[in-house]
C-alpha positions as CSV (number, residue, x, y, z in Angstrom):
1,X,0.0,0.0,0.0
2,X,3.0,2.2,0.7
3,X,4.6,1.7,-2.7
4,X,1.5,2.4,-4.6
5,X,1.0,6.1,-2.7
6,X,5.3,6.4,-3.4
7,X,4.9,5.6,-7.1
8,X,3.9,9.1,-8.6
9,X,6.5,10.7,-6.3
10,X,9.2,8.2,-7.7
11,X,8.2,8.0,-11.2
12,X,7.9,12.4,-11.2
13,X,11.7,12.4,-9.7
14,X,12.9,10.2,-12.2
15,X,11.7,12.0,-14.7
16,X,12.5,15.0,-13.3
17,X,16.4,13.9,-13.2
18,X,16.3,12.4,-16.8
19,X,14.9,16.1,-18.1
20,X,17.9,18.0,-16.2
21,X,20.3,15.4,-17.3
22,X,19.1,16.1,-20.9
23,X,18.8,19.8,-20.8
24,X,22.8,20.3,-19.1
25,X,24.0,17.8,-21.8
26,X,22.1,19.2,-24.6
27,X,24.5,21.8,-27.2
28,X,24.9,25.1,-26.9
29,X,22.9,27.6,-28.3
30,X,24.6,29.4,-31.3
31,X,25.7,32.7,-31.1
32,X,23.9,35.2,-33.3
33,X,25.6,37.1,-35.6
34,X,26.5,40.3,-35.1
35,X,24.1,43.4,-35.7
36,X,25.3,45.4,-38.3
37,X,27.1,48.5,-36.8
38,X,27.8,51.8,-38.2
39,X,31.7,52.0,-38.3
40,X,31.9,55.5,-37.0
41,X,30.6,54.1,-33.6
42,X,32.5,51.2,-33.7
43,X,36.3,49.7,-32.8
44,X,38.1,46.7,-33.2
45,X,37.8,43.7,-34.7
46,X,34.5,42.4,-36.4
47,X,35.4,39.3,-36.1
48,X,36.2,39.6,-32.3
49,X,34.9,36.7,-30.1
50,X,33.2,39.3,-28.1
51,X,31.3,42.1,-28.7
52,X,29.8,44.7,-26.6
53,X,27.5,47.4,-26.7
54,X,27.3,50.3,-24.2
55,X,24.9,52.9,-23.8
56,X,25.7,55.9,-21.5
57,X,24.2,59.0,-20.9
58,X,26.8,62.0,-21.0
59,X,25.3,63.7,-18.0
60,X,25.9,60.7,-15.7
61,X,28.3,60.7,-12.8
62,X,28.8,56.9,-13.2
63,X,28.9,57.2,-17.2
64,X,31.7,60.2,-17.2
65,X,34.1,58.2,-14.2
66,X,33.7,54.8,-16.4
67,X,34.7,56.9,-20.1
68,X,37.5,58.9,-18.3
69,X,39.0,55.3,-16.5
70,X,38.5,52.3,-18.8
71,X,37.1,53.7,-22.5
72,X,40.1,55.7,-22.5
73,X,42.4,53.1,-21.6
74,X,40.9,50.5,-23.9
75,X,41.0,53.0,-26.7
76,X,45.0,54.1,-26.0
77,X,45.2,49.9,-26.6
78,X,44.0,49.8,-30.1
């Protein structure tokens, strides 16, 4: 009688693990191609294996302190 009122519970876990087994082994998704970008607002290399889009607003505290430290020490590198 115990067994029957256990059953759902094992049968759900077990297919429970077999679904998470399947979806951590399952491939990658592919990475989309890049938008197109107009080259005035763009460095480096197109085909870079990263890319990265930032959107600041001039009058921004946080914006001005990351453009005067990293931009322009990512810029000096290219």
């Amino acid at each position: 009688m115990l067994r029957l009122r256990l059953l759902p519970a094992i049968i759900l876990t077990v297919v429970l693990g077999l679904a998470a087994s399947l979806a951590l082994t399952a491939a990658p998704p592919q990475a989309k191609p890049a938008a197109e970008v107009d080259p005035h607002k763009a460095f480096g290399s197109k085909s870079a294996p990263i890319t990265m889009e930032v959107f600041s607003d001039f009058q921004c505290p946080a914006c001005r302190t990351l453009y005067m430290t990293i931009w322009r020490q990512l810029l000096r590198r290219l």
